[in-house]
SESELUM-521389 format. One line per field, with one value per residue (C-alpha): x, z, y; residue number from 1. Coordinates in steps of 0.25 Angstrom, whole numbers, plus 5000, padded with zeros to 4 digits. Each point is the difference from the previous one (the first is absolute). Layout:
BEGIN
xx	(X, ...)
zz	(Z, ...)
yy	(Y, ...)
n	(NUM, ...)
END
This chain:
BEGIN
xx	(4922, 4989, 4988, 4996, 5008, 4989, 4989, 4993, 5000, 4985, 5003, 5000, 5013, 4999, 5009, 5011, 5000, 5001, 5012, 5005, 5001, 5006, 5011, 5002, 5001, 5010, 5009, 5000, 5008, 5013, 5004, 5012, 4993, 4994, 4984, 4994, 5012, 5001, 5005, 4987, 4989, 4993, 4986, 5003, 5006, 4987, 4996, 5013, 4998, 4987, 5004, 5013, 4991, 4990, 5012, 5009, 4987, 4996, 5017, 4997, 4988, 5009, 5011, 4991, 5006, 4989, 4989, 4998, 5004, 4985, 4998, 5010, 4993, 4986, 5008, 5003, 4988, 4991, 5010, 4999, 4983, 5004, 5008, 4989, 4991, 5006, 5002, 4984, 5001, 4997, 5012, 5001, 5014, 5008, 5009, 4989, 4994, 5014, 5002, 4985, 5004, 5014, 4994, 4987, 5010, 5010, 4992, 5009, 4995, 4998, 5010, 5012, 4993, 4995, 5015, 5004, 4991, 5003, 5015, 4994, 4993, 5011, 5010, 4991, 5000, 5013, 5014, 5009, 5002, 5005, 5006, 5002, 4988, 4991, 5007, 4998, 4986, 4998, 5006, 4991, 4990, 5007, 5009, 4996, 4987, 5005, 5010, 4987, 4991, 5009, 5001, 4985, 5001, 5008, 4992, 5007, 4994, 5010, 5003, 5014, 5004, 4991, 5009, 5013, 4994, 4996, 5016, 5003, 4989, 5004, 5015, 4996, 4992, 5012, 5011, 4990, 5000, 5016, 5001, 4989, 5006, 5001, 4986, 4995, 5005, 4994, 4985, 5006, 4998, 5010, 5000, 5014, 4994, 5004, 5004, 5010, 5005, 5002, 5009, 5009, 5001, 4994, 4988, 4987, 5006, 5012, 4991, 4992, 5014, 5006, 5011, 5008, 5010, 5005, 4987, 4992, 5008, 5002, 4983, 4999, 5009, 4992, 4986, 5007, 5005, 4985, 4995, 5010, 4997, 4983, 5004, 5007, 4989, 4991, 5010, 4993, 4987, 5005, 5003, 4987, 4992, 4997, 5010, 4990, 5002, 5014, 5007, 4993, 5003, 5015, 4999, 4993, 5007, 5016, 4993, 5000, 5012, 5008, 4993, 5006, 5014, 4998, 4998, 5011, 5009, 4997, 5003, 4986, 4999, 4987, 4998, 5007, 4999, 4988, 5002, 4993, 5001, 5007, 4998, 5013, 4995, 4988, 5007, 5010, 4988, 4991, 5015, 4999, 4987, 5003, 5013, 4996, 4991, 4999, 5001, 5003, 5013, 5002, 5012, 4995, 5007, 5000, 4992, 5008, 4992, 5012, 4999, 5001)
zz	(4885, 5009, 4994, 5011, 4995, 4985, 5005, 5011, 5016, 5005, 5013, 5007, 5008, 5009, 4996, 5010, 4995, 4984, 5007, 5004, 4987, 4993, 5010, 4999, 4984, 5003, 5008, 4992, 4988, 5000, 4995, 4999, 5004, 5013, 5000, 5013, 5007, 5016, 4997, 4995, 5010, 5004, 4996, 4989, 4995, 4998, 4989, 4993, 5004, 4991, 4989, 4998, 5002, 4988, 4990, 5006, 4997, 4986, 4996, 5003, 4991, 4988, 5001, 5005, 4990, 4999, 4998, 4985, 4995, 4999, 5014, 5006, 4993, 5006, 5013, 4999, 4994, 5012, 5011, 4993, 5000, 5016, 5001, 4995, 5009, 5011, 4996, 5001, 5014, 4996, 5003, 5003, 4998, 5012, 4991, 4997, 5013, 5005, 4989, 5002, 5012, 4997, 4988, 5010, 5009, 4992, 4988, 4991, 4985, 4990, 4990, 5007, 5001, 4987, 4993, 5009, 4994, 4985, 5003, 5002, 4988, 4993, 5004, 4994, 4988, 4998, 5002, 4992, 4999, 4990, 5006, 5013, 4999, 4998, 5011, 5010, 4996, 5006, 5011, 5004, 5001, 5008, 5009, 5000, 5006, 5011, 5005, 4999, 5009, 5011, 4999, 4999, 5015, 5007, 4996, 4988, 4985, 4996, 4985, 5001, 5012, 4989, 4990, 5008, 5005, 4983, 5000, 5013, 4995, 4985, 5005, 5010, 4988, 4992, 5009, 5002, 4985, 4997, 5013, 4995, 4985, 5002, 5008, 4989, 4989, 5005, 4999, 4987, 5005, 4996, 5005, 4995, 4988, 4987, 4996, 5010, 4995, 4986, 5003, 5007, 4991, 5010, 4993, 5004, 4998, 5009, 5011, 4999, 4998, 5012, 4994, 5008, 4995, 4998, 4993, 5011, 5010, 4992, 4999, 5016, 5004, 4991, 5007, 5014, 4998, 4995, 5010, 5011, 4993, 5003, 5014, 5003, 4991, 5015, 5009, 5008, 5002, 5014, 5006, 4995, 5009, 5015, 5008, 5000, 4983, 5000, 5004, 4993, 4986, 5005, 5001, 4986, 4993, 5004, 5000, 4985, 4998, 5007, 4990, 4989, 5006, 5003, 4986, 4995, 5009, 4996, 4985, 4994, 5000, 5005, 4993, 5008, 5013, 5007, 5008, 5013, 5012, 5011, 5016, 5001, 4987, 5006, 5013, 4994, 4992, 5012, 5007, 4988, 5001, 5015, 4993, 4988, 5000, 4986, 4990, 4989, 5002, 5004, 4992, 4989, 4987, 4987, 4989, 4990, 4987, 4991, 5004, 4988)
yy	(5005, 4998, 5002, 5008, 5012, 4999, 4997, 5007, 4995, 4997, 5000, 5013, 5007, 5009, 5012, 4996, 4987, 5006, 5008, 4987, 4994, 5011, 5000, 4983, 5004, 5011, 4991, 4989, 5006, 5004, 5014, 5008, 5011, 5002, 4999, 5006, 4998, 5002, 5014, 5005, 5005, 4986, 5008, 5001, 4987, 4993, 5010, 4996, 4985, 5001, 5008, 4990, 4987, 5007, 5001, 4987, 4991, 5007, 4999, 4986, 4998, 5006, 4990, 4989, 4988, 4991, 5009, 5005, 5012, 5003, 4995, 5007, 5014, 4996, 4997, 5014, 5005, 4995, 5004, 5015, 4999, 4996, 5012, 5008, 4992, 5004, 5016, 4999, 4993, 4986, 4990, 4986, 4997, 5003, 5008, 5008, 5000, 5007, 5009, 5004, 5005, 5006, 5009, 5005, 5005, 5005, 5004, 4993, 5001, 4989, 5003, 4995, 4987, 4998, 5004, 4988, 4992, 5005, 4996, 4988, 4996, 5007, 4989, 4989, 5005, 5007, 4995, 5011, 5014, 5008, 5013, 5006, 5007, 4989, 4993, 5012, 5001, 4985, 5006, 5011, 4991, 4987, 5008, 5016, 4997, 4991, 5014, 5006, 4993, 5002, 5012, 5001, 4993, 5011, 5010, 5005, 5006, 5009, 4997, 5003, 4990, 4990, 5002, 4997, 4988, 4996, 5003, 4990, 4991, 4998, 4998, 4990, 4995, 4999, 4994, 4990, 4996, 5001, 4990, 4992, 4996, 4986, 4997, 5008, 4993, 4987, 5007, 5005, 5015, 5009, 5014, 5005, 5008, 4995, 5014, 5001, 4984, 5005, 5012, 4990, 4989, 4991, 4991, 4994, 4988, 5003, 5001, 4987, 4992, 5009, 5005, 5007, 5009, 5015, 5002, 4997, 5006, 5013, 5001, 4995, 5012, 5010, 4996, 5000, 5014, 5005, 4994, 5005, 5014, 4997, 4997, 5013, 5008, 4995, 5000, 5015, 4991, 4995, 5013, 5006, 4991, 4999, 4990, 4990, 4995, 5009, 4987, 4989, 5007, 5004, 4985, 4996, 5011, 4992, 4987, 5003, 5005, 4990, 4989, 5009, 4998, 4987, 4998, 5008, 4991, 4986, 5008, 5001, 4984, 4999, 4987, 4993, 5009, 5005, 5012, 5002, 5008, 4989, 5003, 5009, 5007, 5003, 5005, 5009, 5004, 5004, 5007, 5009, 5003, 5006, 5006, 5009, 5011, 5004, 4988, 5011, 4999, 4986, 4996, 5007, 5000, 5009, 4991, 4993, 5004, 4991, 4987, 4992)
n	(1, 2, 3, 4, 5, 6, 7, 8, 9, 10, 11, 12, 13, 14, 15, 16, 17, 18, 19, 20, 21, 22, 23, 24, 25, 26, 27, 28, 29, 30, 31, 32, 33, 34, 35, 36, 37, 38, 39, 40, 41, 42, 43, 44, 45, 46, 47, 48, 49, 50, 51, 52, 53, 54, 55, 56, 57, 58, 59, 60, 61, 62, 63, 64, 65, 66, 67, 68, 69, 70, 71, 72, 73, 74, 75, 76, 77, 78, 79, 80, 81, 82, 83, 84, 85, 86, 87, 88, 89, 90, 91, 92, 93, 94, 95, 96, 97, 98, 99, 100, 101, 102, 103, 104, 105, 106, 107, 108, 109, 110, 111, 112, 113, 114, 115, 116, 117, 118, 119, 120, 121, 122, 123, 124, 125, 126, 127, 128, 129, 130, 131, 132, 133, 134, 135, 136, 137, 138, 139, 140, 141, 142, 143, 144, 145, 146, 147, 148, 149, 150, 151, 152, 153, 154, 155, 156, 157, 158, 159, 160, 161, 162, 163, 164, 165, 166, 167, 168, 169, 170, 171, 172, 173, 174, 175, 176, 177, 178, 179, 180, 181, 182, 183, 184, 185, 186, 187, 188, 189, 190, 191, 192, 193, 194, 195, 196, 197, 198, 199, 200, 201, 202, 203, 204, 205, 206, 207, 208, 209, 210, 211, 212, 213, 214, 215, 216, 217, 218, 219, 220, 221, 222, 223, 224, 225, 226, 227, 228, 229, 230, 231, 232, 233, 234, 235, 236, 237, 238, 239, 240, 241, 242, 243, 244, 245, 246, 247, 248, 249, 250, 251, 252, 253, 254, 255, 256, 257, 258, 259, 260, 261, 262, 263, 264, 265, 266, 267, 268, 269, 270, 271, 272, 273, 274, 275, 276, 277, 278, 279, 280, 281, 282, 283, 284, 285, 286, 287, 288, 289, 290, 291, 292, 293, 294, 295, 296, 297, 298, 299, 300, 301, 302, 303, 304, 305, 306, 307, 308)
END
């Protein structure tokens, strides 16, 4: 990691060149879900460009191997004091500097922010989780806020289009853990909680040898489908906003739901296959998004509650 992203920058950007490098940061890391993508109003892609830079570089900092667990906490510690710097109009960070300018004009509150940040610290220090609860807690604050603050750039602060972004958000959350096993297992993160493990036979030990078998398979399909079911609980968001994020979202929301099926179709064996969208995926994906209206009824299934 450059140290660059800890400590603060001396020399002084001009806000243009703070947008800058929060757009170099954006393009250099590869998502399955577009960030500020050509679809969106260009105006408004700089405020995305420096809201995702702030929380790609502190993510950094919480998986950073060669910093300490305790370094990687003041990491965070002092890039949340520069958040709060800046909230008081004090940045030197082109980061910073960025976001300065994005929450002056948008009035974007703190508390987004800091959740990120939370989520953060939380991944230093915690690496299991013992229900679905717990687990959807870590969520509200590492994905929900991230819905929300786009929302917060177009204008909108309806509570109930927030809560079917926390619906989109915590699924996006989700499909990004069941495709993410194996890279996990290597940080010795696991995300599957250990609840759901026990109800299907499948043990701790199982997952650090990467078994795979119907154990697996039979707890992979039960947190696809719950997370399927969150997806389609947010699936009105894109038709209650403007045309200038309808389409963005159409495209988020069946970016997640085609990694779901990708994962259903290499049979739940994400140890040994990682799904991502690939340029024809992406395409179809982005033909859809022109296609359907109301993604409520998007090849929607009734809920299987037996899956065991």
């Amino acid at each position: 990691m450059d140290v660059d992203t800890i400590q603060p920058i001396t020399a002084k950007y001009t806000v243009d060149e703070a947008f800058a490098y929060c757009a170099s940061v954006t393009n250099a890391h590869y998502e399955n879900f577009p960030v500020a993508s050509f679809f969106l109003p260009a105006e408004k892609r700089p405020y995305i460009q420096s809201i995702y830079a702030f929380s790609r570089l502190a993510d950094d900092m919480a998986d950073e191997d060669s910093l300490t667990e305790t370094e990687r906490l003041d990491a965070l510690n002092l890039w949340e004091f520069q958040l709060q710097e800046c909230y008081e109009g004090r940045a030197e960070h082109p980061v910073f500097i960025a976001l300065h300018e994005s929450i002056q004009k948008l009035n974007i509150p703190i508390e987004p922010l800091r959740n990120l940040i939370t989520a953060f610290k939380r991944d230093v220090v915690q690496n299991r989780y013992q229900t679905f609860d717990e687990l959807l807690g870590y969520c509200s604050c590492s994905a929900n806020p991230v819905g929300r603050l786009v929302l917060l750039i177009f204008g909108y602060r309806d509570e109930e289009l927030f809560l079917l972004s926390d619906k989109i958000c915590t699924a996006l959350q989700l499909t990004n853990f069941w495709q993410d096993i194996a890279t996990d297992l290597r940080k010795d993160r696991l995300y599957i909680p250990m609840e759901d493990m026990q109800s299907f036979g499948y043990l701790l030990e199982d997952w650090k040898k990467e078994n795979y078998d119907e154990s697996f398979r039979k707890l992979l399909r039960f947190e696809i489908n719950r997370t399927r079911e969150l997806f389609y609980e947010g699936a009105a968001l894109p038709i209650r906003v403007d045309r200038d994020l309808e389409l963005e979202l159409k495209l988020i929301w069946l970016g997640g739901m085609t990694i779901l099926k990708q994962i259903e179709k290499v049979n739940y064996n994400v140890f040994e296959q990682h799904p991502v969208l690939n340029l024809p995926q992406k395409l179809t994906i982005l033909l859809k998004g022109f296609w359907h209206n109301d993604l409520t009824r998007y090849k929607r299934k009734k809920p299987q509650w037996d899956l065991t």
